[in-house]
C-alpha positions in Angstrom: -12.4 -10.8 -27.0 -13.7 -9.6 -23.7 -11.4 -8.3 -20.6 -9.3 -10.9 -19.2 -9.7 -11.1 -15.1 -7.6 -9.6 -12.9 -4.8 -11.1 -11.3 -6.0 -11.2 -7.8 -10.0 -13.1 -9.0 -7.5 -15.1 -11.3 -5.7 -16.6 -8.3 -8.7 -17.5 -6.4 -10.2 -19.7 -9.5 -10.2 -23.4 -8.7 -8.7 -24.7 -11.6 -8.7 -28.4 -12.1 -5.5 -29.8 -14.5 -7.5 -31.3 -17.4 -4.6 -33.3 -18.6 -0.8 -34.5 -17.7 1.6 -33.0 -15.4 5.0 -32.5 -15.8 7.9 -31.8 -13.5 10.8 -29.7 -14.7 14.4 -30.7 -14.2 15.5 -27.3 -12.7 13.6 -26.5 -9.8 15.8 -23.0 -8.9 14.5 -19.4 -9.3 14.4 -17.2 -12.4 12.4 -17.3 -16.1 12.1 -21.2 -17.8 11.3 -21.8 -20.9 9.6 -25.2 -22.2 8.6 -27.1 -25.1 4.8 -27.4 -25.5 4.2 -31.4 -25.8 1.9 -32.6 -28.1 -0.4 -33.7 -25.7 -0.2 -31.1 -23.5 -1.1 -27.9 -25.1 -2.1 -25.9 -22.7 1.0 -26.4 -20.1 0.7 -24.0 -17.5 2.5 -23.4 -14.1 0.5 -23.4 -11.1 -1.4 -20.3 -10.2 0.0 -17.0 -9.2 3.4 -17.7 -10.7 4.2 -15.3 -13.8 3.8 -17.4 -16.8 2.8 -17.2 -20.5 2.6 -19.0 -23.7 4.5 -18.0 -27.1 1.8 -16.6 -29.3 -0.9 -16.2 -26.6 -2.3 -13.7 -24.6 -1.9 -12.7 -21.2 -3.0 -10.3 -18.6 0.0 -7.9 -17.3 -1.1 -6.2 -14.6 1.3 -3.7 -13.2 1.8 -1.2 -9.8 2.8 1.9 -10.6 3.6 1.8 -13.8 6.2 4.5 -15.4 4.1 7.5 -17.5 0.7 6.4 -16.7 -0.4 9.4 -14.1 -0.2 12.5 -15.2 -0.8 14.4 -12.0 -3.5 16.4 -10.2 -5.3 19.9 -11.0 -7.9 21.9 -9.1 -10.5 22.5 -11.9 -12.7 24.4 -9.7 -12.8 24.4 -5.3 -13.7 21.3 -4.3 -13.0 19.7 -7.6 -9.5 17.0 -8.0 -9.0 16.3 -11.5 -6.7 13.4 -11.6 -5.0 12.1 -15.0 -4.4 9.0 -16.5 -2.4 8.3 -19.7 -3.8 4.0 -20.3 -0.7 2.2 -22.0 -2.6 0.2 -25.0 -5.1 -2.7 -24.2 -6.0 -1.5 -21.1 -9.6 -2.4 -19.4 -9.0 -1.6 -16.3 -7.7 0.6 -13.5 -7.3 0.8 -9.4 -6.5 3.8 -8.1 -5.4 3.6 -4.6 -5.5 6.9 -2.7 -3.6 7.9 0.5 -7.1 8.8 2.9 -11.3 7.3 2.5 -12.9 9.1 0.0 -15.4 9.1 2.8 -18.5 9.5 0.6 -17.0 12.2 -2.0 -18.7 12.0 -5.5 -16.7 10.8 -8.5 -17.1 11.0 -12.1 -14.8 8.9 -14.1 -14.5 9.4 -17.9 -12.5 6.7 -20.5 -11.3 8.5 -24.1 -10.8 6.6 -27.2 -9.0 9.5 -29.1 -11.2 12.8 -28.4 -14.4 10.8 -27.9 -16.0 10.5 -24.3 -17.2 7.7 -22.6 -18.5 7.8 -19.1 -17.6 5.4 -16.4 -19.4 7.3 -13.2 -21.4 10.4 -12.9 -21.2 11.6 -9.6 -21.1 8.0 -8.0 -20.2 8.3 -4.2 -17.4 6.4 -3.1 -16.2 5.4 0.2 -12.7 3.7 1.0 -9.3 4.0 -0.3 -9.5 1.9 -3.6 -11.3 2.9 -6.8 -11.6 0.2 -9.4 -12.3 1.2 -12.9 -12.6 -1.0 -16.2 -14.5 -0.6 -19.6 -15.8 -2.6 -22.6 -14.8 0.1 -24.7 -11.5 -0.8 -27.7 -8.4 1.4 -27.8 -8.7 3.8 -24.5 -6.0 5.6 -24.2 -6.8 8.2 -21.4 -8.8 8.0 -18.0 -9.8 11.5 -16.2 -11.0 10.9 -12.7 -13.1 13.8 -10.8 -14.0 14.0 -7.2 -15.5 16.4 -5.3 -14.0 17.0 -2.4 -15.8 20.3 -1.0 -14.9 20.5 2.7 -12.6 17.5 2.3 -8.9 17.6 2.6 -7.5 16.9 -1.0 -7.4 13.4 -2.3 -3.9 12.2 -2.8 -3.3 9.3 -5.2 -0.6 6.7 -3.8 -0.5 4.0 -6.1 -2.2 3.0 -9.2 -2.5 -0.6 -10.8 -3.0 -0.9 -14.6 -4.5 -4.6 -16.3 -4.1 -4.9 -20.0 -4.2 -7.4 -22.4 -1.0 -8.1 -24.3 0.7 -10.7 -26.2 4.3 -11.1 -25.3 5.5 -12.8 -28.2 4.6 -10.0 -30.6 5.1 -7.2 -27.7 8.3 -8.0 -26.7 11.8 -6.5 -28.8 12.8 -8.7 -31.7 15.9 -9.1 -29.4 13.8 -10.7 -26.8 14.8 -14.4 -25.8 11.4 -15.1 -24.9 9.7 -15.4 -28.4 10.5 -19.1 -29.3 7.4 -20.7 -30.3 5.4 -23.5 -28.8 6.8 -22.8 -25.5 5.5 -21.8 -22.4 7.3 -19.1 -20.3 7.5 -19.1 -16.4 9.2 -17.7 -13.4 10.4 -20.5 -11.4 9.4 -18.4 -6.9 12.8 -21.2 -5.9 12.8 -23.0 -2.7 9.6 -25.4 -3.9 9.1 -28.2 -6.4 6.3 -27.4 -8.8 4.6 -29.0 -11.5 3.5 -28.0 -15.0 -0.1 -29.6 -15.8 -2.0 -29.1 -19.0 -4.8 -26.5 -17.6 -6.8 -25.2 -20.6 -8.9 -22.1 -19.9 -6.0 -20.9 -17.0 -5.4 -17.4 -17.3 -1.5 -16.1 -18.0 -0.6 -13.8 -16.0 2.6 -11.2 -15.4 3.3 -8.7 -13.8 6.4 -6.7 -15.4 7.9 -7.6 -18.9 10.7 -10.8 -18.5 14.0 -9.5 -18.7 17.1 -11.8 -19.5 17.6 -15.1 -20.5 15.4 -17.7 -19.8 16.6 -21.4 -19.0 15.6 -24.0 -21.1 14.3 -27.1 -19.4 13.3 -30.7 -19.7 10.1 -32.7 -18.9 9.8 -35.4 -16.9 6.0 -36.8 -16.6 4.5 -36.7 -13.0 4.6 -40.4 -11.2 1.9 -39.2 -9.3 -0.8 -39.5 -12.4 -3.0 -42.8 -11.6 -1.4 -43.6 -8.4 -4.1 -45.1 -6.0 
């Protein structure tokens, strides 16, 4: 399977619901879980809410996660190496830095164990944001290079990590999110939503769920077929 989008292109599709819609009897903040119905087996909350099916994929796409960036070395003057430790299945990176590159080259390198494989070879980049992602299976590390010659020093502020899991067989054994047939979601509060079946929507989340998700009920949408 190729690279899933990211979570900001994913937000911007116009997806069309394909088949019912359902409205959930608690409409308050916090994780839901809900039976999959039979004719709806692609259930999915609107988009941009954190949501996934048991036994799917999903894209979680995290800030800053923990043990990712390793730090910064001078290799040589005028030469940042910056180092990125990629938690598994991930395609792609942003690193956000603190200043413009204003023009620096920048080679980028993926590793898949000891083996190389080059991203960018002395590419010149402008702006604060460089966005990173790879075919390649099973990267596990990301060194980024820029020469800065007579430039102040890069300084990395944030970095944003997209990877392909599956929730359901990622998640502890503990977890109270790995009922199956259901789909998962984290009910923003203070609006009514609907669930609609929406094949080919992405999942999307942005941390592992924590807790204890409510169950809820379905109650088909009125508003299908009215003039």
């Amino acid at each position: 399977m190729g690279p899933m989008i990211s979570l900001a292109s994913a937000m911007l599709l116009a997806t069309t619901p394909a088949g019912p819609c359902y409205v959930p009897s608690d409409q308050t903040a916090g994780w839901k879980r809900v039976d999959l119905p039979a004719e709806a087996p692609a259930l999915a909350a609107p988009q941009g809410l954190e949501q996934f099916r048991a036994g799917e994929r999903a894209l979680l796409s995290q800030v800053d996660p923990p043990v990712t960036y390793l730090g910064a070395t001078e290799r040589r003057f005028g030469r940042m190496v910056y180092s990125f430790q990629l938690p598994k299945g991930t395609f792609r990176i942003q690193v956000d830095f603190l200043d413009s590159l204003n023009g620096a080259k920048v080679d980028a390198t993926a590793y898949v164990g000891s083996r190389a494989y080059p991203l960018l070879s002395e590419r010149r980049q402008f702006g604060k944001e460089l966005l990173l992602d790879w075919s390649v299976v099973g990267a596990d590390r990301l060194v980024v290079e820029v020469h800065r010659h007579l430039r102040e020093k890069p300084v990395v502020l944030h970095w944003r990590v997209d990877r392909e899991v599956f929730p359901s067989r990622d998640l502890s054994a503990t977890s109270a999110f790995l009922v199956s047939r259901s789909l998962y979601f984290h009910h923003p509060g203070g609006r009514r939503i609907e669930l609609c079946d929406t094949p080919g929507q992405p999942m999307l989340i942005s941390r592992w769920p924590e807790g204890t998700p409510a169950d809820v009920t379905l109650t088909r949408s009125r508003a299908e077929g009215s003039p």
